[in-house]
C-alpha positions as CSV (number, residue, x, y, z in Angstrom):
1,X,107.5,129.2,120.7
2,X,106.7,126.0,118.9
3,X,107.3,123.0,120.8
4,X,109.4,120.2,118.6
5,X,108.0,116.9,118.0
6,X,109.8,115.2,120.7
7,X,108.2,117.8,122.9
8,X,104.4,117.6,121.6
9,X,104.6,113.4,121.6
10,X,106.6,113.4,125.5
11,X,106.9,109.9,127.0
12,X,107.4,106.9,125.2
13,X,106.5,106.5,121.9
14,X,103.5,104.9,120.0
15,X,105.0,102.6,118.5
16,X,108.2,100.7,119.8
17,X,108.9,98.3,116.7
18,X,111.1,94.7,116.6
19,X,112.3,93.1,113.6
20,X,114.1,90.0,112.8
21,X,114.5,87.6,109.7
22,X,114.0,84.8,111.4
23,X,115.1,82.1,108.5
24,X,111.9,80.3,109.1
25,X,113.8,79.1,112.1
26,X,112.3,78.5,115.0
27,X,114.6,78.8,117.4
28,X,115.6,82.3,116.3
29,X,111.7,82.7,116.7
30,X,111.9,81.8,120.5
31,X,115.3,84.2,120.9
32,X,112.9,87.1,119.6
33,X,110.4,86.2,122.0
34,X,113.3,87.0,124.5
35,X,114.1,90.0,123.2
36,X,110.4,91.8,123.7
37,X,110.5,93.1,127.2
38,X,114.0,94.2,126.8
39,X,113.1,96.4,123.6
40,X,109.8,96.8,124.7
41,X,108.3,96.4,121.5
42,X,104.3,96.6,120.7
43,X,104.8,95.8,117.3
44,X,107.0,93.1,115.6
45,X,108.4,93.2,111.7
46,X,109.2,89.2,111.5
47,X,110.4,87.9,107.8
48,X,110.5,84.6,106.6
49,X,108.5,83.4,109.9
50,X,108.6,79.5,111.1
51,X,105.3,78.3,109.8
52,X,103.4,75.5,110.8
53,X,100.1,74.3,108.5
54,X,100.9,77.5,106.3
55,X,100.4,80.2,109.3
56,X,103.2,81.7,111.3
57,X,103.1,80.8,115.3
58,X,100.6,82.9,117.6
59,X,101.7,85.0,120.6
60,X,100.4,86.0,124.0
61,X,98.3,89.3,124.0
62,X,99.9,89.8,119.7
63,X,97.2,90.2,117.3
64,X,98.8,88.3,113.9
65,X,98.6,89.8,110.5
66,X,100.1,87.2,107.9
67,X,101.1,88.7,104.5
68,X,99.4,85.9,102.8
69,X,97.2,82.9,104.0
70,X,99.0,80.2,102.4
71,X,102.4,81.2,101.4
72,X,103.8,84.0,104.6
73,X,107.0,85.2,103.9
74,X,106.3,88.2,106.7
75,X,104.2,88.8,109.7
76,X,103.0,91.6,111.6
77,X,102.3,91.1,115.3
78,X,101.0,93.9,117.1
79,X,100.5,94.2,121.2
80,X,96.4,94.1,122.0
81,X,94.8,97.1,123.4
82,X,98.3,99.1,122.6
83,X,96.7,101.3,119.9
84,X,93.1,102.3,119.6
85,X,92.7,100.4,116.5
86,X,94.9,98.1,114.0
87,X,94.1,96.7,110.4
88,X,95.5,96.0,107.3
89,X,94.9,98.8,105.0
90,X,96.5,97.4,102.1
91,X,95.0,94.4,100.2
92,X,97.5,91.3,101.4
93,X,100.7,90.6,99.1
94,X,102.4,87.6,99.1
95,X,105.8,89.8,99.9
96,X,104.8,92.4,101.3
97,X,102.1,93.6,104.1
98,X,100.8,97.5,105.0
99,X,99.0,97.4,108.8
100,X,96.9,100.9,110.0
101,X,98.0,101.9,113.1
102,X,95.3,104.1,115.0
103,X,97.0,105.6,118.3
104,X,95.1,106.2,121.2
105,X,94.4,109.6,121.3
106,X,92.4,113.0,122.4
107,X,92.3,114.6,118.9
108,X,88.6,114.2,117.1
109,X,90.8,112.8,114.3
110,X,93.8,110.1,116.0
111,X,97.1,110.4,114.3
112,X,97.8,107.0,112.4
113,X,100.9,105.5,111.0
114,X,101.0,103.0,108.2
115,X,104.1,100.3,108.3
116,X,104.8,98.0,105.5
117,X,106.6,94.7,106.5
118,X,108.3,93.3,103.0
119,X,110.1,90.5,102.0
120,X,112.8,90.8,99.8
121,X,112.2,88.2,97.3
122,X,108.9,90.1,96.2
123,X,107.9,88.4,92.9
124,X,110.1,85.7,91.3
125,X,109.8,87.3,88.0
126,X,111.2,90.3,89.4
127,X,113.6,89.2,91.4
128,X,115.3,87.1,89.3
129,X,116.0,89.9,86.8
130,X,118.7,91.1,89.4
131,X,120.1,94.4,89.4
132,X,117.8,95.1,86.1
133,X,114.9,97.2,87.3
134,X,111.6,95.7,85.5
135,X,108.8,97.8,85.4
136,X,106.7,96.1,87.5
137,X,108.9,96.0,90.2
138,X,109.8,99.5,90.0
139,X,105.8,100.0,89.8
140,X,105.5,97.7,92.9
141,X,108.2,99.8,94.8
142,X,106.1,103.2,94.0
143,X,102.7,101.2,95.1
144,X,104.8,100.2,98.5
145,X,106.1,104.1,99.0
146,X,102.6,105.3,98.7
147,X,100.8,103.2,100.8
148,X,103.1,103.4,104.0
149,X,104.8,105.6,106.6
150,X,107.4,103.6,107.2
151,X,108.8,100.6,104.9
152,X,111.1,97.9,106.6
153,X,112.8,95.0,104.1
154,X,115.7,92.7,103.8
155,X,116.7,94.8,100.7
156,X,120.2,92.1,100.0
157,X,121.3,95.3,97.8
158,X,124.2,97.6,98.2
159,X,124.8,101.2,98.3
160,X,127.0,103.5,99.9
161,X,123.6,105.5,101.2
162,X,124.0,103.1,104.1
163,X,127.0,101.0,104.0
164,X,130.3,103.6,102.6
165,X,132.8,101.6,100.0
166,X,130.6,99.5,98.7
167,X,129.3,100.1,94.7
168,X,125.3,100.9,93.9
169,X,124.1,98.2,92.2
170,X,121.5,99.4,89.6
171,X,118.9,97.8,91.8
172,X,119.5,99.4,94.9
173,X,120.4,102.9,93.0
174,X,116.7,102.1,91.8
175,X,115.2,101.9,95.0
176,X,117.5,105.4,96.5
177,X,115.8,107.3,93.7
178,X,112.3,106.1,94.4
179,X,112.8,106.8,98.4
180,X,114.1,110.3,97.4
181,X,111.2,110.6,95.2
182,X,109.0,110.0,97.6
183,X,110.6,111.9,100.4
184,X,112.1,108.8,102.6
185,X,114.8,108.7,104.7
186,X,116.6,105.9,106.0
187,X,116.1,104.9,109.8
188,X,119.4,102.9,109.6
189,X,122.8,103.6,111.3
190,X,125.0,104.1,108.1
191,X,127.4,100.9,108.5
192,X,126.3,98.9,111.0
193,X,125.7,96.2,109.9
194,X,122.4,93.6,110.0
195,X,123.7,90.2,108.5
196,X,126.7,88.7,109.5
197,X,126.7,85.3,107.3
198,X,127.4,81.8,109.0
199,X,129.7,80.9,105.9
200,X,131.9,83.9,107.2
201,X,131.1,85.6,104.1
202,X,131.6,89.3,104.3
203,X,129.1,90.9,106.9
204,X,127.1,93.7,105.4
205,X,123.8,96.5,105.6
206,X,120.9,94.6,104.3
207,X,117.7,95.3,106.3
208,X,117.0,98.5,105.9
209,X,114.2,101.0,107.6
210,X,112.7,103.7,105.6
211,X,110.1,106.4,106.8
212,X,108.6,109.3,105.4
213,X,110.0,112.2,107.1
214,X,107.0,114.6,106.4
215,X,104.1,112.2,108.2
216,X,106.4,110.8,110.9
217,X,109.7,110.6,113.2
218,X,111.7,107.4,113.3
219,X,114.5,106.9,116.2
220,X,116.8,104.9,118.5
221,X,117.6,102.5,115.4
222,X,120.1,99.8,116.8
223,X,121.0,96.4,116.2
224,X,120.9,93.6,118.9
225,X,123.9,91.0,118.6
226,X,122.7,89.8,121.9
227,X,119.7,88.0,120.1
228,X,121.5,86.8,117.3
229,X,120.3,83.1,116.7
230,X,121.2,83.3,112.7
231,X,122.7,85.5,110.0
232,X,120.9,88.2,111.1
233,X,120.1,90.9,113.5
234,X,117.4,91.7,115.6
235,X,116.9,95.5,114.8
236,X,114.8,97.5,117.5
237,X,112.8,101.0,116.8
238,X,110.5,103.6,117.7
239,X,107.9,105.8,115.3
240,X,106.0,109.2,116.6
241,X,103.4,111.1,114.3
242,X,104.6,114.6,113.4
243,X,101.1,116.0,113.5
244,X,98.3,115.2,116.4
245,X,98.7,113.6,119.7
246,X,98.3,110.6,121.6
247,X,98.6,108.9,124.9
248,X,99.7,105.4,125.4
249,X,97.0,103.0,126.7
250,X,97.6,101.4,129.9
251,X,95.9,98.8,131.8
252,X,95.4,97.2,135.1
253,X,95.4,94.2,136.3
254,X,92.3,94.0,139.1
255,X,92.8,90.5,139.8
256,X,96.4,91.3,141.9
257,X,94.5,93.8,143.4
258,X,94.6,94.0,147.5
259,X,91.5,95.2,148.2
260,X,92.1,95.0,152.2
């Protein structure tokens, strides 16, 4: 009998992902500091991070990837030593940002998984067309698709794909038929909702997870209103490989040791 993936990849999984629009604010920076051990994440998703001197803030035993040197609208942190190998296999965007995970593993080939961290402003020129798909956005989209695994964004488009009652703009209907294209699937709880506006504007879906369901598993989506420090929600992960294995790397700590 074939053994299902949950089975083949037993334990915890590769990679145990945290993201948060952080509003460039650096206190909701420090409240997803908080939230690491209890989501025990190895990789964090941040949008619009705090910057100082153009570069978003480091962290303990995190490697930092910025999207872009001078103007970072995402960052990629990912835990040292907790993959056999991590890079950027994408050439950096200013929106948008595709890190190589290698996972440790016993296979002559390890399985990888490529995440893209995006920002949803993407290109002015673009973005300011609206709900009116240009064609180099809608090229920029199929460039994103194809490079990644798993593609996370604050989308700020509606559709009742994830959020029921509410009508398709031609933007987000855009976007649906490019993820179905593509063979994507969305990570996301269907209406639970990710922004809940300080003007007490109506609370809505708009970060949304997608991952291609033939390269890898995505789980345990959920939302943490615990970590809340603006509009929106800290949103916690985890991604397996459907093909190969791996192990997760551990490591100990010799100078606690009682040798007695």
């Amino acid at each position: 009998m074939n053994s299902t993936p949950q089975q083949q990849h037993a334990g915890r999984p590769p990679a145990r992902i945290l993201q948060y629009n952080t509003g460039k604010s650096s206190t909701a920076f420090q409240v997803m500091q908080a939230a690491i051990p209890d989501t025990h994440a190895n990789m964090l998703l941040v949008k619009e991070p705090p910057l100082l001197n153009g570069t978003s803030p480091p962290l303990d035993n995190f490697h930092c990837f910025l999207s872009h040197k001078q103007a970072c609208l995402t960052v990629t942190y990912v835990t040292k030593k907790a993959f056999k190998s991590t890079s950027v296999s994408a050439d950096p965007h200013v929106d948008f940002l595709v890190v190589l995970l290698t996972l440790h593993s016993k296979d002559r080939k390890p399985p990888t998984i490529n995440i893209a961290n995006c920002y949803k402003r993407l290109q002015n020129r673009n973005w300011r067309t609206l709900d009116q798909p240009t064609h180099s956005l809608d090229a920029l989209f199929h460039e994103i698709f194809a490079l990644a695994d798993l593609v996370t964004r604050d989308m700020n488009k509606h559709h009742p794909r994830w959020q029921t009652g509410r009508q398709p703009s031609q933007w987000a209907q855009n976007l649906v038929d490019i993820c179905n294209a593509a063979n994507f699937r969305l990570a996301n709880t269907p209406n639970t909702f990710t922004s809940y506006p300080i003007n007490n504007s109506r609370q809505a879906v708009l970060d949304l997870t997608f991952f291609n369901q033939d390269q890898i598993i995505a789980s345990n989506w959920h939302t943490h209103l615990e970590y809340k420090a603006l509009d929106h929600t800290p949103i916690s992960y985890q991604a397996w490989p459907k093909t190969g294995t791996h192990q997760e790397y551990k490591r100990y700590n010799w100078k606690n040791t009682n040798w007695a």
